[in-house]
C-alpha positions in Angstrom: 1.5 -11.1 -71.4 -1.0 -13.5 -69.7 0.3 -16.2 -67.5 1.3 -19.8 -68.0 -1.3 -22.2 -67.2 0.7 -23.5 -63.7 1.3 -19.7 -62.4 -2.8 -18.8 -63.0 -3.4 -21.6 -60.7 -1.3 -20.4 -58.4 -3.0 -17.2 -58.1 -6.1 -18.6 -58.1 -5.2 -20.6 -55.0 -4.1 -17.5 -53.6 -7.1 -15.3 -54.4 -9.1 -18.5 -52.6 -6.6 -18.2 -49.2 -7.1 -14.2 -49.7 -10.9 -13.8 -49.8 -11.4 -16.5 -46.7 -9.9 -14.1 -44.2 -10.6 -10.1 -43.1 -7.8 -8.5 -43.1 -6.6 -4.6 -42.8 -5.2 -4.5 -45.9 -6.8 -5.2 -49.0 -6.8 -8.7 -50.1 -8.5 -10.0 -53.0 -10.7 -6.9 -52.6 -12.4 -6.0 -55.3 -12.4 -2.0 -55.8 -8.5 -3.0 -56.4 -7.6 -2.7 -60.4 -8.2 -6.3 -61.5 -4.4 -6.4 -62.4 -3.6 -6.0 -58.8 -5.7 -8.6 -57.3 -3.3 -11.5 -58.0 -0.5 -9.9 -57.0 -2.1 -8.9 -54.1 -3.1 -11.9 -53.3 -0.1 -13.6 -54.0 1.7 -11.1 -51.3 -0.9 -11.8 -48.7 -0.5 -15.0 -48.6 3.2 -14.5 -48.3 2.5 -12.4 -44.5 0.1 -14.7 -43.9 2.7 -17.9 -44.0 4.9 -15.8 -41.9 2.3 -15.0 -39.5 1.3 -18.3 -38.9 5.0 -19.9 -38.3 5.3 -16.9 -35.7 1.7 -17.7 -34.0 0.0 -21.0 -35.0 3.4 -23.1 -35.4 3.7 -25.5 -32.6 7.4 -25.7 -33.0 10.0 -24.8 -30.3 10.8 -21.3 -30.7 14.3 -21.6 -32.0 12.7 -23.7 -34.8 10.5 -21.0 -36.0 13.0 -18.3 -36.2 14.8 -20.9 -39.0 11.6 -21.4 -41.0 11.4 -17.6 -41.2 14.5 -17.2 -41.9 14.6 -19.7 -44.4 11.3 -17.7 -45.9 13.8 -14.5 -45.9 16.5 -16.7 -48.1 13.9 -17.7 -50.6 12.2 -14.6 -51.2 15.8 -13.2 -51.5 16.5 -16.6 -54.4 13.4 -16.1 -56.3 13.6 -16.7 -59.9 11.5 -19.1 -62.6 8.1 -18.7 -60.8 7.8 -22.2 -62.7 11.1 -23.4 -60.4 8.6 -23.2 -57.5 6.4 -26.1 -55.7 4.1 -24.5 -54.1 1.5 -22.7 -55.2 1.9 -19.4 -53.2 5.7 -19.3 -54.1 4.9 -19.7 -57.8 2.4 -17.0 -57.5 5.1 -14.4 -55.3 7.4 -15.6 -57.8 5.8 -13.9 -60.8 4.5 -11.2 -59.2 8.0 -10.2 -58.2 9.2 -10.9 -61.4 6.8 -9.3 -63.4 6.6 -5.6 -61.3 10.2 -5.8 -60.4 9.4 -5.7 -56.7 12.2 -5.6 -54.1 13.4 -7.5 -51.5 13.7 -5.7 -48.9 10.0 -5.3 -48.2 9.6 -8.9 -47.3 12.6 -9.0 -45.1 11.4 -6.6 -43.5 8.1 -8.2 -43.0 9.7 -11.8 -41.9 12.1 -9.3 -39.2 8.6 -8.3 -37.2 7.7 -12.0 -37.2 10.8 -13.0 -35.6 10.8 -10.1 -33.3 7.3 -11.8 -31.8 8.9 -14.6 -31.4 10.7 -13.5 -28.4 10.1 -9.6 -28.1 6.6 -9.3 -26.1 7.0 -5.5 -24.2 7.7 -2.3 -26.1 9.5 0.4 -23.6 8.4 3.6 -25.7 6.2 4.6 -28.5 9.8 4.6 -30.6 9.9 0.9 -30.4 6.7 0.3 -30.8 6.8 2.4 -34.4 10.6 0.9 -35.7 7.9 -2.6 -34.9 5.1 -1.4 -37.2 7.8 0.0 -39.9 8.6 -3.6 -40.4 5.3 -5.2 -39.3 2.9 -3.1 -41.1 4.6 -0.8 -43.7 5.8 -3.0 -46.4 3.1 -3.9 -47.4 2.0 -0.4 -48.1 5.3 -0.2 -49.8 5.1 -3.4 -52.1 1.2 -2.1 -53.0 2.8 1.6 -54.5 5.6 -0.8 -56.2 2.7 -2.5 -58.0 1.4 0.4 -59.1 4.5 2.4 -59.5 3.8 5.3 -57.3 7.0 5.5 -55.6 7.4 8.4 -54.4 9.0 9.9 -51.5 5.5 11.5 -50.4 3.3 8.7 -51.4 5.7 6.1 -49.4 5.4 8.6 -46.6 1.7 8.5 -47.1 2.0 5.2 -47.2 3.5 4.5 -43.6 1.7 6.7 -41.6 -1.4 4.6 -42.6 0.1 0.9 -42.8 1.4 1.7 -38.9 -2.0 3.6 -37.9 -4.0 0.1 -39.0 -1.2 -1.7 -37.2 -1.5 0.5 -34.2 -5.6 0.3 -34.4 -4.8 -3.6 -34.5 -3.3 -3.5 -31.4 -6.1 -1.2 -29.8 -8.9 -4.2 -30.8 -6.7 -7.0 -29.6 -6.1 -5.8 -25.9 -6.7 -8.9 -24.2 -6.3 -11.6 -26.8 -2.3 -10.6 -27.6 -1.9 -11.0 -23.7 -3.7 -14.2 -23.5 -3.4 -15.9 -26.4 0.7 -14.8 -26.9 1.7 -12.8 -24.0 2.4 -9.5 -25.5 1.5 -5.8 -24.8 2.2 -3.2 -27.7 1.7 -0.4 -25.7 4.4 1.2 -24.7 5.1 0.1 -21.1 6.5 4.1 -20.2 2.9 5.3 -21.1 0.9 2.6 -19.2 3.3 3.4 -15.8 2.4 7.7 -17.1 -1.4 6.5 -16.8 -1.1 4.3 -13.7 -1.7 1.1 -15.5 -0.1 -2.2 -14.8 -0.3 -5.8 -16.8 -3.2 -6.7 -14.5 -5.3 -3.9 -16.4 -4.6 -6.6 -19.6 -4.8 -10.1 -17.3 -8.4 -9.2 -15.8 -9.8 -7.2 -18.5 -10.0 -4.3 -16.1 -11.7 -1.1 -17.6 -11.4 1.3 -15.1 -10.8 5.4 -15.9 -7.3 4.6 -16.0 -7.1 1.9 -18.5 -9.4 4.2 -21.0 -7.3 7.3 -20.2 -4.4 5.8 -21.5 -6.7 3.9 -24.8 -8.2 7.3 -25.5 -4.5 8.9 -25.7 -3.5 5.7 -28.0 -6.4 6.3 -30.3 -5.9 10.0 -30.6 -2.5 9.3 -32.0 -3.7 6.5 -34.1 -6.4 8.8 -35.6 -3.5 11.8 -36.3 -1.1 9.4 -38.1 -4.3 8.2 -40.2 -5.0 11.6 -41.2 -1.5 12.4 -42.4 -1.5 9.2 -44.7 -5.1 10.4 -46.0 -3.8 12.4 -49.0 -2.4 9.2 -49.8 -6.4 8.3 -51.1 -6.7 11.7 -53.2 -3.5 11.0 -54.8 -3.7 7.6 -56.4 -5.6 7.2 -59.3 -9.2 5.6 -60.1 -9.9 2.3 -58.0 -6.7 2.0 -56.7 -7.3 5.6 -54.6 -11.4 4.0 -53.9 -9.4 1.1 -52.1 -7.6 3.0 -50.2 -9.7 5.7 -49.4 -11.5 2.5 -48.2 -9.0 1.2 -46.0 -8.3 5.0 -44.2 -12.2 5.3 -43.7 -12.6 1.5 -42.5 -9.7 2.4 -39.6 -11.4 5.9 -38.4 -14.8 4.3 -38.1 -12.8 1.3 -35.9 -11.2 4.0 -34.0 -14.9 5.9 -33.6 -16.7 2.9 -32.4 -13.7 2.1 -29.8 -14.2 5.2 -28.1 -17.8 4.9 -28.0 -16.9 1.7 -25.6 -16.7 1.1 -21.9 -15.0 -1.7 -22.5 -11.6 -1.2 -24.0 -11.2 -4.2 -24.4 -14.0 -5.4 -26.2 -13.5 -5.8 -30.1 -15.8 -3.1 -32.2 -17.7 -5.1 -35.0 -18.9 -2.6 -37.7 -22.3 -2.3 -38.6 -24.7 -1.7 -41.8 -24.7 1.6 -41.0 -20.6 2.0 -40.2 -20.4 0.3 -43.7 -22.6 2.6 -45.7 -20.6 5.8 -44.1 -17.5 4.3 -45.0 -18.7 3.8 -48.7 -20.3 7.2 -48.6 -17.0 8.7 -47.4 -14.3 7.2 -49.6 -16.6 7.9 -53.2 -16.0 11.1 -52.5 -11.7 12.2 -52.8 -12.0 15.6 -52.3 -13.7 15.1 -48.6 -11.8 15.1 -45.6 -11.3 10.7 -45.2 -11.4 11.1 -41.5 -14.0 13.3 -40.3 -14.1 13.3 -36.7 -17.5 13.1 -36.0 -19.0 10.3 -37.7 -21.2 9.8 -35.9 -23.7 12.9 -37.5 -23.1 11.2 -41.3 -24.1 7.8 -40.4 
C-alpha cells in the first residue's frame, strides 16, 4: 500500500539526513532492498537524534537525560504516523506501524545514550559488551524485524556483528572519545593487565604497550565478526550483499589498524580496500573475513 503524501515526505527527509553521513550501519545504502531504505532511514535518523542530545546538546546534563527519556515515551506512544510533527517521527511512525516493529529495540538504544551521559570508564570487557548490546545491537535487531528474519540464530548473528562494529568504533576513536567526551571503552582491568594508564589516551602515546593491548582488542573484535559472518550467507539477495558489505567493511578497518604505528590514528579506506571489500561480499560462499587481506587487494 503506497504511502500518504505527508509520510513520503517524511522519508524523503530522512533518506536526505541518512545519505549526508558515514555510518557503520547501512543507511540509505543502496545494495539494501528498495523497500528497506525508508525504513532504514527513518530508524537512523531516530539513533542519530539520540546521539546528538547525548553528544552535541549543550544542555546541563540532567536536561538531556529528560529529552531521551522523553524520546523513550514517544517511541513507546507511537501511533497515526499522520499524528506526528516532525518529519522523522512521521517517518518511525509508519515504519513501526507498517513492519510491526517493537519497542524495546529503541529503548534499548536511548538506555546507551543515557549511560554516556554519565558512565565514561568500563571496568571489564562484561560491561563494555551489556554497553554495545544496547548501543549497537538493536539496530541489528530492528533490520531482521524488517525483513522478518527473526530467528534465534540470525539475532545471534546479528549481535556478534552490531557489537564487533561498535567495538571497531571504539578502536578508531582512541583519542577523540577521551578529548572530545572524556570516555575510555576499553576495559580499565585490561589496560592495568597491559601496563597502560589514561595518559597512553591524553598524549596520544603509542608505545609497545599501548599497541599490545590494541592488537589484543582487535583480535577479539575480528573473532566476534567472524561468528556473525554466516549472518551474510543466510539472508537472502541484496539484503545478505549489504551485509556481507558491512562484515567485510569492519575486517578491512580492523586490517588497516594493525598495519599502524599509531593506534590512534583513524584508518581511511582506500580504492583498493574498497574494490576487496566488493570483491569479497559478491561472493557468499567465501570466508567474509579472510585474515590476510592484504594478498587479495
Amino acid at each position: 500500500m503506497a504511502a500518504e503524501p505527508d509520510v513520503g515526505a517524511a522519508y524523503a527527509h530522512c533518506l536526505r539526513r541518512a545519505s549526508a553521513h558515514y555510518e557503520n550501519f547501512p543507511v540509505a545504502s543502496r545494495l539494501l532492498p528498495r523497500p528497506l531504505r525508508e525504513p532504514v532511514a527513518a530508524i537512523y535518523c531516530f539513533a542519530r537524534d539520540a546521539d546528538d542530545l547525548a553528544d552535541e546538546d549543550p544542555r546541563p546534563v540532567f536536561a538531556r537525560r529528560d529529552a531521551l527519556q522523553a524520546m523513550q515515551a514517544r517511541v513507546r506512544a507511537l501511533g497515526d504516523p499522520l499524528a506526528e510533527s516532525e518529519p522523522e517521527w512521521r517517518a518511525l511512525a509508519d515504519t513501526v506501524n507498517r513492519f510491526n516493529l517493537p519497542s524495546a529495540p529503541f529503548i534499548d538504544l536511548v538506555d546507551a545514550f543515557i549511560q554516556d551521559l554519565e558512565q565514561t570508564r568500563y571496568a571489564d570487557f562484561g560491561m563494555v559488551m551489556n554497553y554495545c548490546r544496547r548501543s549497537a545491537n538493536p539496530v541489528g535487531r530492528l533490520l531482521l524485524h524488517l525483513a522478518g528474519k527473526t530467528e534465534a540464530q540470525d539475532l545471534a548473528c546479528s549481535d556478534a556483528v552490531c557489537s564487533a562494529l561498535q567495538l571497531i568504533n571504539f578502536h578508531q576513536d582512541l583519542h577523540q572519545d577521551y578529548v572530545e567526551h572524556g570516555r575510555i571503552y576499553i576495559p580499565l582491568d585490561e589496560m592495568a593487565a597491559h601496563g597502560v594508564t589514561e595518559t597512553h589516551f591524553r598524549d596520544r602515546i603509542s608505545d609497545f604497550r599501548m599497541r599490545n593491548l590494541m592488537l589484543a582488542q582487535y583480535q577479539r573484535a575480528d573473532r566476534m565478526l567472524r561468528a556473525g559472518a554466516p549472518l551474510g550467507r543466510s539472508l537472502p539477495g541484496r539484503l545478505g550483499l549489504e551485509i556481507r558489505a558491512i562484515i567485510h567493511g569492519g575486517a578491512r578497518v580492523l586490517w588497516r589498524l594493525r598495519q599502524q604505528s599509531d593506534v590512534f590514528a583513524r584508518p581511511r579506506l582506500r580504492k583498493v580496500d574498497w574494490l576487496w571489500i566488493i570483491a569479497r561480499s559478491l561472493v557468499p560462499a567465501r570466508r567474509p573475513t579472510d585474515r590476510r587481506p592484504d594478498r587479495a587487494a
